[in-house]
Phi, psi and omega in degrees: 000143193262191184245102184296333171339303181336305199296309188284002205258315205322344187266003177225135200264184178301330178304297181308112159357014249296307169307322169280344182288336153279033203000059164278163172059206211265019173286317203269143193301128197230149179232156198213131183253335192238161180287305176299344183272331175285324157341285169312311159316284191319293149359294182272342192255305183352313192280330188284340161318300162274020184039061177215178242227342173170161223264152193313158164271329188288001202314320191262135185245180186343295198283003173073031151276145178294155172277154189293350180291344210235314162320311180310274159358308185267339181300306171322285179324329183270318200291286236263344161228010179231149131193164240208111176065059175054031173238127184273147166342310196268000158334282198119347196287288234299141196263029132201082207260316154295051185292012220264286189306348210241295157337308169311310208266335196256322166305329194289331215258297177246112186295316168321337195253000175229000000 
């Protein structure tokens, strides 16, 4: 008698994610029609992106930019599952593609979210 386990398991090694191997969760490919609808999102996944607790006080550094300690991270992230209005972040297309600038701009205005 075989082990059906065997069968269903196989895409997944001792190494692997199951949740990201399934894009499930903060996994799965997201399309954004509006600027406020990503706001939210950004909102909610940052600190999980960076693996905190809640998004930094430092997020932005002197020049009111995200920091660059910070950017890198998040930057993978959005090019590798977001995009906005069926075009992806890493096009270059995307009419926010500089999500940098938009993020940055939403944080400076509510202070209160960091």
């Amino acid at each position: 008698m075989q082990i059906v386990r065997e069968y269903i398991n196989e895409k997944f090694t001792e190494d692997s994610d199951p949740i990201h191997d399934m894009s499930i969760g903060l996994y799965a490919k997201r399309n954004f029609h509006t600027e406020e609808e990503f706001l939210q999102f950004m909102k909610s996944v940052i600190p999980i992106i960076l693996k905190v607790h809640e998004i930094p006080k430092n997020i932005l550094g002197k020049d009111g930019w995200i920091n660059r300690k910070y950017f890198n991270a998040l930057n993978i992230f959005l090019e590798k599952y977001v995009s906005y209005k069926n075009i992806s972040l890493k096009s270059g297309r995307c009419e926010i593609y500089c999500w940098n600038d938009i993020v940055s701009d939403y944080l400076r205005k509510n202070k209160q979210l960091r």
